[in-house]
N, C-alpha and C positions, 0 to 999 in steps of 0.2 A: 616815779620809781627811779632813782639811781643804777647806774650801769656798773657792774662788779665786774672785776676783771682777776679771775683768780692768779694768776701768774703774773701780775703784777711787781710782784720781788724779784723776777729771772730777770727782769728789761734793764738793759746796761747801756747807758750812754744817751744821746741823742740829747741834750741837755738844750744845745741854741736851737732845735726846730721842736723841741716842745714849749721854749719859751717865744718864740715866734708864733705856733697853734694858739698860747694861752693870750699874747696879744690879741689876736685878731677875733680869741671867743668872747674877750674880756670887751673889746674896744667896740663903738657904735657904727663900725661899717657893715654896709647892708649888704656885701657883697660877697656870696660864696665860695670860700675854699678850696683854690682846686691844687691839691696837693699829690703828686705825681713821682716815678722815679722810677727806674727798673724794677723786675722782678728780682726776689730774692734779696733787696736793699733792705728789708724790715719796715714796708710799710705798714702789713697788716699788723703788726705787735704793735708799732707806735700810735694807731689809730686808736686799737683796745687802750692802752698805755690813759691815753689824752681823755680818752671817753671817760675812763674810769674815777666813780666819784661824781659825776656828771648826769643830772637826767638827759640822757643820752639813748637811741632808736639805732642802730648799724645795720645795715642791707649790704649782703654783699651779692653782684650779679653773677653771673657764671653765663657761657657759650652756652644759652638754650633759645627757644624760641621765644620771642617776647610776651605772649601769651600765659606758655609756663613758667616763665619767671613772674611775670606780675601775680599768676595767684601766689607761687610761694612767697612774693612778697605781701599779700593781703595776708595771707595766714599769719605770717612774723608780724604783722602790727595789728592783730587780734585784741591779744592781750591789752595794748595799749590805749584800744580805742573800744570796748568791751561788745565789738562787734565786728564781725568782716566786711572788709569794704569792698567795692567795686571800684579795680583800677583796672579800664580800660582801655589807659596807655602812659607813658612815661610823663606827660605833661600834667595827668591828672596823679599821678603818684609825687610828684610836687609839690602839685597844689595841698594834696592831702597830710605831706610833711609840713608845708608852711600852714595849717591851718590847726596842726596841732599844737604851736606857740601862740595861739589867740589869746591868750591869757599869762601865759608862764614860759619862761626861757627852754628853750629844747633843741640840744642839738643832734642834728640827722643825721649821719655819714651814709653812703652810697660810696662802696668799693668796686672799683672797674665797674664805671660810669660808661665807658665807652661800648660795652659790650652792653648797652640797653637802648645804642643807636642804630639805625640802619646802616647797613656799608655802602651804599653805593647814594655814588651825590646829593641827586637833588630829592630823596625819600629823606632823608639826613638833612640836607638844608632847611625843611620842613618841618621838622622835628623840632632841629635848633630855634626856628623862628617862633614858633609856638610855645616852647620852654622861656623864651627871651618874654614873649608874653606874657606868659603865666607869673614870670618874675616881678615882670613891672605893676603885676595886678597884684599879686602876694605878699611880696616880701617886707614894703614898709611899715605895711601893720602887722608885722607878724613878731612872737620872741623869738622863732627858730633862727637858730646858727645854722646852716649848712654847706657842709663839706662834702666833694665828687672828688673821687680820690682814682688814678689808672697807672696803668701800668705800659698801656700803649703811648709812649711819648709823643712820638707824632701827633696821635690823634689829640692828647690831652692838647698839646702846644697848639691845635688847630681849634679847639675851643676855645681861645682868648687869642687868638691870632686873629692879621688885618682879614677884615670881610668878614670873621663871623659874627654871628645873631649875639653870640655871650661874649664880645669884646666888650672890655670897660665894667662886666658884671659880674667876672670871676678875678680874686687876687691869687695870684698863681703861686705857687710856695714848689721846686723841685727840689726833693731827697735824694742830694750827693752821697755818693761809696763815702764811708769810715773812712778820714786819712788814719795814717797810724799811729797818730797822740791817741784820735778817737776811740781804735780799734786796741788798743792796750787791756781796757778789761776784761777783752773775752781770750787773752790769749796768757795761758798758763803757765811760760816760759819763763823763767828768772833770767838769763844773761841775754845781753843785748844783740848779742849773734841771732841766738835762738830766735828770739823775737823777731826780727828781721827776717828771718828765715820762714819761720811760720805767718807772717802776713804779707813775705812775695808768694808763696802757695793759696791762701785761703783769700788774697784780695782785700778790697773794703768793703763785700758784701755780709750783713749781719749773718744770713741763712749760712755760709761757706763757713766762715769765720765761728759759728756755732758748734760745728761740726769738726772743725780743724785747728781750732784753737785750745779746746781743754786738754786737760790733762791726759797724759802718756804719751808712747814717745811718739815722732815724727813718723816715724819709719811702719808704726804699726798703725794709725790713724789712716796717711794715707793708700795703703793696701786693701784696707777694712772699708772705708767710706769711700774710696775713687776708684782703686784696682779693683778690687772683686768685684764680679758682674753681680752680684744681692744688694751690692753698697746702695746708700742712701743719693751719692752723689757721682753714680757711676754714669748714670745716660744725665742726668738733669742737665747738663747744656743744652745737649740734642734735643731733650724735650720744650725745652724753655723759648731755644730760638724758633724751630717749627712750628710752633703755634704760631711766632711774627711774621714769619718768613714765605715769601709764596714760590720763590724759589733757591730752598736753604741748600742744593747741593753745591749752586756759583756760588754761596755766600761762605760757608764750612770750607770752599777751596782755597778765599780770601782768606780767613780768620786759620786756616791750617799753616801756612806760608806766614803768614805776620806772626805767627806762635815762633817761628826761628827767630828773627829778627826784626829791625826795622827794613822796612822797604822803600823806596820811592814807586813814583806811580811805573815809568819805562822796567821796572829793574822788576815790580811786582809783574806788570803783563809778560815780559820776557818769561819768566818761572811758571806762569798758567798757558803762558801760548795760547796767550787770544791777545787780540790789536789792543793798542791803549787807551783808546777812546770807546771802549765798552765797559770801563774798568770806573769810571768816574761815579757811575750812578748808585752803584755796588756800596762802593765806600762811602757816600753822601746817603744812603738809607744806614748802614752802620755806625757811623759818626751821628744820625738823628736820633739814633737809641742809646747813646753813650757807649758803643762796643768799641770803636777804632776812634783814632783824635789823629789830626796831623797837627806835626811837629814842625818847623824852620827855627831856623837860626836866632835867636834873641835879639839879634843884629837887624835883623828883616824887620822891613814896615808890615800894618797889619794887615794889607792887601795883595802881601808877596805869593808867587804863586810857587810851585815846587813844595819841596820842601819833604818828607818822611812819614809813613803810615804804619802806626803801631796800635796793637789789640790795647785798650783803656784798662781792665781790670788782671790782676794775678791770677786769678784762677783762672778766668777762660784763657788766657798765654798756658796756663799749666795746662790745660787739661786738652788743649788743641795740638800742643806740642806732645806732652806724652802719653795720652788716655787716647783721645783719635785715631790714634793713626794703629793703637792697635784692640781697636774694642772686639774684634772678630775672633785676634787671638785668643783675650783673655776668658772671652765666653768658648772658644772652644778646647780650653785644659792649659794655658799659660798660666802660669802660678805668678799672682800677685808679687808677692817678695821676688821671683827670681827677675820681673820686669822693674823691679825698685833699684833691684842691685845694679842691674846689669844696663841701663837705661837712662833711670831718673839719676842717682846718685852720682856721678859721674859728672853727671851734666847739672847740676845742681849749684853751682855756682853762679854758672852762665847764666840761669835762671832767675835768681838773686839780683847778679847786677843790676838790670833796670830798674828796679824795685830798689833796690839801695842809695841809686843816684836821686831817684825823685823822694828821697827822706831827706837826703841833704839838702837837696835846693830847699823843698821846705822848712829847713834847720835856717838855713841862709834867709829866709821870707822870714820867719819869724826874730831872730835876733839882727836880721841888721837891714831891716824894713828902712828905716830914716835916712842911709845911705844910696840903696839902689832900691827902684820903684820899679823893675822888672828883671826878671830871672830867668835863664832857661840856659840848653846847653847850646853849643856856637860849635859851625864845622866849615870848613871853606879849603880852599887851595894853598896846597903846600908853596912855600917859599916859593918865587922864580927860578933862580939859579939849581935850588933842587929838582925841581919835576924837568926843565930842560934834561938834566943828568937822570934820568928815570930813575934816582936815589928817594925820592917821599914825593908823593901825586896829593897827598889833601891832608888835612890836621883834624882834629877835634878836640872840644873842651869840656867835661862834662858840664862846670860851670862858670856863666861869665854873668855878671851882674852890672848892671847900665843904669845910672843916676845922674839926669842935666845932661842926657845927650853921650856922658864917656863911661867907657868903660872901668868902673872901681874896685874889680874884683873879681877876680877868678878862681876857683877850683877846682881840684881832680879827687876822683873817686874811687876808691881801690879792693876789690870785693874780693881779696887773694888769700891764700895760705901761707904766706909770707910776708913778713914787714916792711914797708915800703922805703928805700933809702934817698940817698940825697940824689940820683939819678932823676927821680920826678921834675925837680925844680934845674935840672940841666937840660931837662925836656922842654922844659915850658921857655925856660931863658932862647935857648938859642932855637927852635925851629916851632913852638904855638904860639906865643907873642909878637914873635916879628909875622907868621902869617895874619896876626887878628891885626897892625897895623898894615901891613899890605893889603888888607883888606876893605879899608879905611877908615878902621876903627881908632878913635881916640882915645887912649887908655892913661888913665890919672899916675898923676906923678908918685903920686903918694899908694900905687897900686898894691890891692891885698890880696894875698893868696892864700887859700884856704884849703886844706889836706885831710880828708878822711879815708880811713882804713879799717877793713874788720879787723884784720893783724895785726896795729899798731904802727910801729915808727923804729926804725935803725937809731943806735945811741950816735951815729953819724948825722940823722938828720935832726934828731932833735937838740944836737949840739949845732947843728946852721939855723933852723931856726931859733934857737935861743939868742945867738947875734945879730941875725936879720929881722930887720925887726917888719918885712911884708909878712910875713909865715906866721902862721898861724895850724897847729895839729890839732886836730879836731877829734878825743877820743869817743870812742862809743859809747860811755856812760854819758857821754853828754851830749852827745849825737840823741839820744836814746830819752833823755831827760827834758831835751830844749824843742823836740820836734814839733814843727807847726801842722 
């Protein structure tokens, strides 16, 4: 029997990891799918999605006792097997998926795979040894495809990671956030502002992005699905990381504080008031579920250490920034819209910019990939002669681009309510360039500078660079058009 998938016409995008899935159900490897990604990234739609069309079985586990899960999973392959079976335990529920392609191709899927392992070591190493087993008895004479699909990153990565039992037996396939070429379909916006706007708030998770990207306006989406305490999207952070988390109040104090800005690690402990070396472990379980990424300089080697800790996705910045901090109000009579007005809006910009710098670098990765083969923003110490004169202590660039060693191009990013004038390129001449050479950066003769602006451009500067010929303006329909 073929797997129907009624909502099949809603599914938007995902186009190279369903033709990635149809490789690998199409191709002769013997080896299990294990396709993985945050919560709320749309894995359970793309699984339906892929199934559909397919004699295809889907198990999804759930946090019960393994016991109760395997009958409801013998009930659900009733139908299939036009009897209920006895599954005893996870190795024999396997077996029993790989012995249902004894004849004819069948693919399995098992959703949050991990929650049908024991938590604690060596019950779990056990587990895994005996599944590895069953694999090696099962699977070559089997048609089944099968796919283990989680949401626990760690633990997914600890399944094909060094030392375990399923190293070498699962191809790991992980489901990245929508960047924002991807995430254009779900979002209902006509102008390029707008757009921009609505996917620094809702992220590049499908589930947010579903919710905050149709149609109507900004202002009453998020009041209705984030500010109201009934919204759909009012606790689900808190819900989502609690379940990971075993102790989510240190971790919420991190992710509340990175919601302002970037951090470094002394300048984040300094703001929580605990020593710096507690602070490490925090953000190293953060960063293993895609929440927080550190950032350094483009300029850094890949083993530089230092460097900057920012929250990875829009919406958890949004919502640690303005929904946390006052969820207590809004549940007891702070009116939605008056925390929009007086709060979100305001600040709204400043929210924007991170979000709008990393559209551009990826604008920059995608049109001028065969120039620089690494991208990211550069920040270092101001000129000498200035910081002696405590006149400018340090620089930044939102984009520097590095190709054979030198630097080929740089760019600034301008997320303002005004048009940006020829001042930028007086900024970068006389005090960001000479710090990126004192810094002992090599920067090409033939160096290009790249301008984007939600505002536009002064008829001043777009008359410099019309004669200069480094500059380059970079408008928002094609910002918007070319985004990688």
């Amino acid at each position: 029997m073929l797997y129907e998938w009624p909502l099949r016409e809603e599914f938007l995008n995902r186009a190279d990891d369903l033709a990635r899935m149809e490789e690998w159900y199409r191709s002769r490897d013997r080896n299990a799918l294990a396709l993985y990604g945050r919560r709320r990234v749309g894995k359970s739609w793309l699984l339906r999605r892929f199934a559909h069309g397919k004699p295809a079985i889907l198990l999804v586990a759930e946090r019960v006792a393994e016991g109760s899960q395997l009958t409801k999973f013998a009930a659900a392959l009733e139908p299939a097997l036009g009897l209920r079976p006895d599954i005893p335990d996870v190795p024999s529920l396997l077996a029993l998926l790989y012995r249902l392609g004894s004849e004819h191709g069948v693919l399995a899927i098992v959703d949050e795979f991990p929650y049908l392992l024991p938590a604690s070591e060596a019950p779990r190493t056990a587990a895994l040894t005996a599944i590895q087993a069953l694999m090696e008895e099962e699977r070559e004479r089997s048609h089944t495809k099968l796919l283990l699909c989680g949401s626990l990153i760690a633990q997914m990565e600890g399944l094909f990671g060094e030392g375990s039992a399923l190293r070498g037996r699962l191809t790991p396939l992980r489901l990245a956030p929508l960047t924002f070429a991807e995430a254009a379909p779900f979002i209902a916006e006509r102008t390029p502002a707008a757009q921009i706007t609505r996917y620094a708030i809702a992220g590049g998770m499908a589930r947010y992005l579903g919710d905050l990207g149709r149609g109507g306006s900004l202002r009453g989406l998020v009041c209705s699905a984030v500010l109201d305490r009934r919204g759909s999207l009012f606790n689900d952070p808190r819900e989502v990381l609690e379940q990971e988390l075993r102790q989510p109040a240190v971790y919420f104090s991190i992710l509340e504080e990175l919601a302002q800005r970037h951090r470094g690690l002394q300048e984040l402990a300094a703001a929580l008031r605990v020593t710096r070396t507690t602070l490490p472990r925090y953000l190293d379980n953060l960063r293993a579920m895609g929440l927080v990424e550190r950032v350094v300089p483009v300029s850094a080697g890949p083993h530089a250490k230092g460097g900057q800790y920012r929250i990875a996705d829009g919406f958890l910045r949004f919502w640690f920034r303005f929904v946390f901090p006052y969820q207590e109000d809004l549940q007891t009579g702070l009116r939605p819209d008056d925390l929009y007005d007086s709060e979100i809006l305001p600040n709204l910009a400043d929210h924007v910019a991170p979000t709008f710098e990393s559209i551009c670098r990826g604008w920059v990765r995608a049109n001028y990939g065969s120039l620089v083969q690494r991208v990211g923003p550069w920040w270092g110490h101001a000129r000498h002669d200035l910081r002696r004169e405590g006149l400018r202590h340090s620089e930044e660039i939102d984009i520097a681009g590095i190709g054979r060693g030198t630097i080929r191009l740089v760019g600034e990013c301008k997320w303002t309510s005004r048009p940006i004038g020829v001042e930028i390129l007086d900024d970068l001449d006389t005090y960001k360039l000479p710090a990126l050479r004192q810094d002992g950066q090599r920067l090409a003769a033939d160096l290009k500078i790249l301008l984007f602006s939600r505002s536009g451009f002064t008829n001043g500067l777009r008359h410099t660079a019309h004669r200069d010929e480094r500059v380059r303006l970079v408008e928002l329909v094609e910002l918007v058009g070319g985004a990688g």
